[in-house]
FIKOLZA-1660 file (N, C-alpha, C; in steps of 0.1 Angstrom, whole numbers, plus 5000, padded with zeros to 4 digits):
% residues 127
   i   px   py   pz ch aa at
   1 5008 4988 5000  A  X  N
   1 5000 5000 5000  A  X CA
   1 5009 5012 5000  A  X  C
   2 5003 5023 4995  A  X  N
   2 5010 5036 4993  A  X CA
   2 5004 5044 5000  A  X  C
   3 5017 5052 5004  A  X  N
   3 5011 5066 5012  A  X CA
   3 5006 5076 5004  A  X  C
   4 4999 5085 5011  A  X  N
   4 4989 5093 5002  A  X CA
   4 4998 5104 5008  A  X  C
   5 4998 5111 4997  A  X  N
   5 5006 5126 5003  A  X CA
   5 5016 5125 5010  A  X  C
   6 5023 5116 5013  A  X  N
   6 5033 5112 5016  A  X CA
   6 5029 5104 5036  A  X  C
   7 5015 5107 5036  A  X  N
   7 5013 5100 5048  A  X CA
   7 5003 5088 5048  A  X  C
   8 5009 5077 5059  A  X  N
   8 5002 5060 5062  A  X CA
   8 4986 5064 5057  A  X  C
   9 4986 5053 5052  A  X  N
   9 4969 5050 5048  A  X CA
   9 4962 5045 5064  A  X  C
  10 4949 5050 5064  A  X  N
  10 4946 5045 5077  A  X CA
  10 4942 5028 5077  A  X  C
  11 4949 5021 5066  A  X  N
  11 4947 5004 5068  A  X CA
  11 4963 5006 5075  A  X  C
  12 4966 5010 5072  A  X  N
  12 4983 5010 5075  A  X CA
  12 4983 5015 5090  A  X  C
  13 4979 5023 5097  A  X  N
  13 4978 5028 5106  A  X CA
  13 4972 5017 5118  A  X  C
  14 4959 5014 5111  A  X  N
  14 4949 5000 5118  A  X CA
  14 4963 4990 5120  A  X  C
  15 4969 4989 5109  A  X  N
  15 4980 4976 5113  A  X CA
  15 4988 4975 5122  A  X  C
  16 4998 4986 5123  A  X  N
  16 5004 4990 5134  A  X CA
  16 4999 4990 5147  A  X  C
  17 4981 5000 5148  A  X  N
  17 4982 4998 5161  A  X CA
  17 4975 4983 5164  A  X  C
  18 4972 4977 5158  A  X  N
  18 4974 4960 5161  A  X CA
  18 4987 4953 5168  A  X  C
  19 4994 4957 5152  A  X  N
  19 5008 4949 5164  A  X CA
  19 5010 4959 5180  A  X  C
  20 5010 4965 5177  A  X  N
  20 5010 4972 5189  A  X CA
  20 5005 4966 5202  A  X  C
  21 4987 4964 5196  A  X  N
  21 4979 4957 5207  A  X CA
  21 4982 4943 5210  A  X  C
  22 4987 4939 5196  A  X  N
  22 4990 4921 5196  A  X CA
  22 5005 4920 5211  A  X  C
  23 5017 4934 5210  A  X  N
  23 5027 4933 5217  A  X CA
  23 5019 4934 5231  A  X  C
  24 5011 4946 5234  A  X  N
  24 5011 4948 5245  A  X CA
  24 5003 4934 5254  A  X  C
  25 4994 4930 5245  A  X  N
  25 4982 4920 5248  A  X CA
  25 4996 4908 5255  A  X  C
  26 5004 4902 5248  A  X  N
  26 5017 4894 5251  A  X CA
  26 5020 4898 5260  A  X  C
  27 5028 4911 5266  A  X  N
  27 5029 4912 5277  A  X CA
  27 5025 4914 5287  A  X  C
  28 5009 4920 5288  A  X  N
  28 5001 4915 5295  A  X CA
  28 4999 4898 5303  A  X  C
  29 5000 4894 5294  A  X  N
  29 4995 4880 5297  A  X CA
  29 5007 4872 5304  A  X  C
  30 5018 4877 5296  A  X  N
  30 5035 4873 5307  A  X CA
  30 5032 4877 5318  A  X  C
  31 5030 4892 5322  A  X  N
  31 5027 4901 5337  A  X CA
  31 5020 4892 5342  A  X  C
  32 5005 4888 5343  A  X  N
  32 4996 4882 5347  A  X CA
  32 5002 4867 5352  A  X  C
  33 5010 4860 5346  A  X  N
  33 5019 4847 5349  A  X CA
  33 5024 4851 5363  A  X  C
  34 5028 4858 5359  A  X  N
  34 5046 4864 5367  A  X CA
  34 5037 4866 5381  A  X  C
  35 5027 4875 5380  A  X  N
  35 5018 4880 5393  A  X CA
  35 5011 4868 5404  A  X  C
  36 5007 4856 5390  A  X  N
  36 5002 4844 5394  A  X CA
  36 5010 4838 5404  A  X  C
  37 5023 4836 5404  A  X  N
  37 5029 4828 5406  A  X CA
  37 5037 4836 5415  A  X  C
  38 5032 4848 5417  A  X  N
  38 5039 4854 5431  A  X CA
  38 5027 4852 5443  A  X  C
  39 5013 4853 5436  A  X  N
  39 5003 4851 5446  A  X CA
  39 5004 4837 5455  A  X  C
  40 5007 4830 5444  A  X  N
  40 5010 4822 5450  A  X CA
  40 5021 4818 5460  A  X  C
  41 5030 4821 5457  A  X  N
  41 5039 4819 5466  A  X CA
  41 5039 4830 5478  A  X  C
  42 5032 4841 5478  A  X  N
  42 5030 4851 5491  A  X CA
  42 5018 4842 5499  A  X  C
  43 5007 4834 5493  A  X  N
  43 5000 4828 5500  A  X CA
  43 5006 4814 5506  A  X  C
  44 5019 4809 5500  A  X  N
  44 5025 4795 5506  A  X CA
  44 5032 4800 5522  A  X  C
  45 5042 4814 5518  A  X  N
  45 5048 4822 5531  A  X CA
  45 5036 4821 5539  A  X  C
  46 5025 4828 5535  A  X  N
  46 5014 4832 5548  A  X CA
  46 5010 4818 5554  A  X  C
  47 5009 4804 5547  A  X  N
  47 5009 4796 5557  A  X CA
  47 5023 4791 5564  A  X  C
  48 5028 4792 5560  A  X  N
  48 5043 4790 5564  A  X CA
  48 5043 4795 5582  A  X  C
  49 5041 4810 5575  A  X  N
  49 5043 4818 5588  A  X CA
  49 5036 4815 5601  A  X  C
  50 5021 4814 5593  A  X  N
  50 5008 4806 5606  A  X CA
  50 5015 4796 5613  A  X  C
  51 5019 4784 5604  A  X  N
  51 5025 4775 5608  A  X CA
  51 5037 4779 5618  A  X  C
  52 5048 4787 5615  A  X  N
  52 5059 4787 5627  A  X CA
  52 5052 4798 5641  A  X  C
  53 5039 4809 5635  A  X  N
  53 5037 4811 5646  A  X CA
  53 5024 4807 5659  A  X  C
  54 5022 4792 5654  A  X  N
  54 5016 4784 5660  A  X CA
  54 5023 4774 5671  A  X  C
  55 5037 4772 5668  A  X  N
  55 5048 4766 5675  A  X CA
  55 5061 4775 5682  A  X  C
  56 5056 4786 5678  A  X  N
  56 5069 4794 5680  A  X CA
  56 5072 4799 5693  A  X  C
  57 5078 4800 5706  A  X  N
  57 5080 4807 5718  A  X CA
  57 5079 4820 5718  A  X  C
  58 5070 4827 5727  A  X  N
  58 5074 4844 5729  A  X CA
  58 5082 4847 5736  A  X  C
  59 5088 4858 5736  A  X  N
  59 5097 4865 5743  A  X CA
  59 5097 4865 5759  A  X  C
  60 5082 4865 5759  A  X  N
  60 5077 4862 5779  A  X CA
  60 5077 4848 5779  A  X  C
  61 5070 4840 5772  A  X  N
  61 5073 4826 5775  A  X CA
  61 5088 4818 5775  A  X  C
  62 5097 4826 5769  A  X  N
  62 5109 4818 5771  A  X CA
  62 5116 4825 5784  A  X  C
  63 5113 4839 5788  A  X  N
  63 5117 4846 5798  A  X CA
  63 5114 4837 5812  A  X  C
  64 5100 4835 5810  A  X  N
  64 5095 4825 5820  A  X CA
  64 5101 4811 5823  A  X  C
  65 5101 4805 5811  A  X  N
  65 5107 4790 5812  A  X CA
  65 5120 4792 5820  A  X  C
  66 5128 4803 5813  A  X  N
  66 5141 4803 5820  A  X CA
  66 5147 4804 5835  A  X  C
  67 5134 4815 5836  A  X  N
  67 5134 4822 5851  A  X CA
  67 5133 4809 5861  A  X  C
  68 5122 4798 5855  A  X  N
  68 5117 4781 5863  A  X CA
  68 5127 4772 5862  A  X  C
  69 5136 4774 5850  A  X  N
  69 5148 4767 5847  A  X CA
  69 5159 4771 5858  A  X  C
  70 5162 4785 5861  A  X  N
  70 5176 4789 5867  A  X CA
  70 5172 4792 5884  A  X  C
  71 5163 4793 5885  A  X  N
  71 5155 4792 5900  A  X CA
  71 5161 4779 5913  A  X  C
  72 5164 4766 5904  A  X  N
  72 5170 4760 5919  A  X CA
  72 5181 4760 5913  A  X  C
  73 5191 4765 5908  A  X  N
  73 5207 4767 5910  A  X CA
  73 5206 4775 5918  A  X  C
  74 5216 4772 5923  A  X  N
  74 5225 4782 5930  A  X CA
  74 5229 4794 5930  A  X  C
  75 5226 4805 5939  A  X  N
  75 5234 4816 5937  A  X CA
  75 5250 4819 5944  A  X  C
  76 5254 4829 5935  A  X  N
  76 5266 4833 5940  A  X CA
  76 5271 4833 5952  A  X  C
  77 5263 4840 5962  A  X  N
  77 5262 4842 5974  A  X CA
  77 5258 4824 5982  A  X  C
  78 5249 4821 5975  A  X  N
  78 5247 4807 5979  A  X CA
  78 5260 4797 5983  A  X  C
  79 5267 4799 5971  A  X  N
  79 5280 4793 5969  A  X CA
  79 5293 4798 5982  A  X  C
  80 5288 4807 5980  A  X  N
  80 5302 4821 5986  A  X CA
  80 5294 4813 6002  A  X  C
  81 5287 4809 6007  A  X  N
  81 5280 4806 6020  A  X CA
  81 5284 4791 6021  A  X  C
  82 5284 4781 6012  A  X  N
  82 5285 4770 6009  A  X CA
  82 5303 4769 6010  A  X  C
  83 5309 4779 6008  A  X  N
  83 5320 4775 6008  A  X CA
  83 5330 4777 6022  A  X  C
  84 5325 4787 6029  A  X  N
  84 5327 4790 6044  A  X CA
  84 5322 4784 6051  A  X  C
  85 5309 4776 6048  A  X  N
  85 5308 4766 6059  A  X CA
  85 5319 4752 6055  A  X  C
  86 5326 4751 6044  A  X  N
  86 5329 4740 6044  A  X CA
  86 5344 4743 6046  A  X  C
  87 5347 4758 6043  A  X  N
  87 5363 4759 6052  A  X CA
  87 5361 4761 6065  A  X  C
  88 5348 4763 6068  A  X  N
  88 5348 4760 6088  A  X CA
  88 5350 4745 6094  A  X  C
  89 5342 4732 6086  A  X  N
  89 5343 4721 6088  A  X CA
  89 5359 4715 6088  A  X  C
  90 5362 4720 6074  A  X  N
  90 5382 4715 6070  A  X CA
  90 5391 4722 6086  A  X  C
  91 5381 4736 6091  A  X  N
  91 5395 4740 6103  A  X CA
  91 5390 4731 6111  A  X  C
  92 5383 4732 6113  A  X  N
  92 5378 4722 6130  A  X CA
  92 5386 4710 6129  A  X  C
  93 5385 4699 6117  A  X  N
  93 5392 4687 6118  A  X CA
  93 5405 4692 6116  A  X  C
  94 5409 4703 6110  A  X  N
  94 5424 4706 6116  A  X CA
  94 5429 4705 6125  A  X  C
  95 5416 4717 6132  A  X  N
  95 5421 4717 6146  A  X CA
  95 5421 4703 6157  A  X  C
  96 5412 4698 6153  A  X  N
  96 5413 4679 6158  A  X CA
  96 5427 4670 6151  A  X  C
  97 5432 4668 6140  A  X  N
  97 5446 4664 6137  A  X CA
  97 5456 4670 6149  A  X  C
  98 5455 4682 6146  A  X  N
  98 5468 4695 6154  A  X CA
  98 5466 4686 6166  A  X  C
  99 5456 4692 6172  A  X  N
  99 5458 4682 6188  A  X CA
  99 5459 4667 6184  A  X  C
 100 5457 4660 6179  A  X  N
 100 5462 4649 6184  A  X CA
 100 5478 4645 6181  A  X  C
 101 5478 4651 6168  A  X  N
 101 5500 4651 6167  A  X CA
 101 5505 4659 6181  A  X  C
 102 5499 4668 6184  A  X  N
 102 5504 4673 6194  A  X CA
 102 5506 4662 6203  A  X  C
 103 5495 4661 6206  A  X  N
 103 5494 4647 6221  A  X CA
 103 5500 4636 6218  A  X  C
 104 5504 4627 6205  A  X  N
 104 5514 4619 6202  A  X CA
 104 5529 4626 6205  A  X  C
 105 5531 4636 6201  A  X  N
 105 5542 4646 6200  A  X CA
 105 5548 4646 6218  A  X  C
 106 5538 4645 6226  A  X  N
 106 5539 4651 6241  A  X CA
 106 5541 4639 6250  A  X  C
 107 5536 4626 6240  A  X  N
 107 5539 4615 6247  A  X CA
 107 5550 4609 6242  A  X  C
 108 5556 4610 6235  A  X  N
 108 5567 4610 6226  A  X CA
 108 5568 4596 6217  A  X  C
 109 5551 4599 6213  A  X  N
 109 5552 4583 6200  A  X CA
 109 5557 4588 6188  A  X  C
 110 5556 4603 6187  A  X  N
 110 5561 4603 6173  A  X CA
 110 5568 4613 6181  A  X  C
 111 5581 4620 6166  A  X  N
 111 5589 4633 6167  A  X CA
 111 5584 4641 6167  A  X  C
 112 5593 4651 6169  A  X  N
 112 5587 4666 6164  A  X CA
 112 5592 4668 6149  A  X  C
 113 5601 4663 6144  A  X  N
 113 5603 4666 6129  A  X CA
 113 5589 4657 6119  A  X  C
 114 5586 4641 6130  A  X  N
 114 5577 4638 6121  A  X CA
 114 5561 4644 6122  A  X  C
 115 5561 4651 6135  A  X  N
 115 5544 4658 6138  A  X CA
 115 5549 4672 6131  A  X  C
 116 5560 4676 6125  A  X  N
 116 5561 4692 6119  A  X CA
 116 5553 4686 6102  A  X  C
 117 5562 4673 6099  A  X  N
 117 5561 4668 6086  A  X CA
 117 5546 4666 6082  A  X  C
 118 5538 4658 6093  A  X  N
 118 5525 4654 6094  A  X CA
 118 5515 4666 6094  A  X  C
 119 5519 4681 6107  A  X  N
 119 5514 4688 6104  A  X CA
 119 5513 4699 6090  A  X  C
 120 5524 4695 6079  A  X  N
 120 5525 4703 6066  A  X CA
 120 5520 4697 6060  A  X  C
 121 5510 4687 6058  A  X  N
 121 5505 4681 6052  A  X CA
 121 5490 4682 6050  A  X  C
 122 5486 4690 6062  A  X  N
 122 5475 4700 6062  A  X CA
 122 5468 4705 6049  A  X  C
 123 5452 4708 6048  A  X  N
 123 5451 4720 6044  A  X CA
 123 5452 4731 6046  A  X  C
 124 5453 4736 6059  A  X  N
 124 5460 4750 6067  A  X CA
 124 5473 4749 6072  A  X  C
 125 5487 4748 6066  A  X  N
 125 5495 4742 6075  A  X CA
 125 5501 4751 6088  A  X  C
 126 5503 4744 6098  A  X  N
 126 5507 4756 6106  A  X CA
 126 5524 4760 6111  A  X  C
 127 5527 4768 6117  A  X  N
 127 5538 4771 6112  A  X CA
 127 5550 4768 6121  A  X  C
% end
């Protein structure tokens, strides 16, 4: 077909904006895919998520658990109490060893180099 006066015949014009419609129509229909298959996959997440937040711990529920968890340990202070009673019990039987090397010492079943030796052998030794 020829131009008229040097401009598109309106069959010529019709054609173009066809292909036109035929391109855009294509890409439409790609977009529409593309959209499909995101819906979908935003609606797979949304149960996903229900799912982990049906099993999931809160921030107060694990605060809690923990608090019921660390509750019969020991504290510091517990310890620090636990350990002076048990360097009171180690001096006392010190103090029961000491006297009796002494009293072997006084009766003269053992030495004095071997009640000095016996006495360094202590957990407090004495001097």
């Amino acid at each position: 077909m020829g131009k008229i006066n040097g401009e598109p015949t309106t069959i010529e014009v019709l054609e173009s904006v066809h292909e036109v419609l035929d391109v855009l129509n294509t890409f439409s229909t790609h977009v529409d895919k593309r959209f499909e298959k995101i819906e979908s996959e935003i609606t797979s997440m949304k149960s996903e998520i229900t799912s982990i937040k049906s099993v999931m711990v809160t921030k107060d529920e694990l605060k809690h658990e923990l608090a019921k968890a660390i509750e019969p340990l020991a504290t510091k202070k517990d310890l620090e109490d636990m350990r002076g009673d048990i360097v009171m019990l180690i001096r006392k039987e010190d103090d029961k060893v000491v006297a009796v090397v002494d009293c072997l010492k006084q009766q003269q079943v053992i030495s004095g180099s071997d009640a000095n030796r016996i006495l360094s052998m202590q957990p407090f030794p004495s001097a």
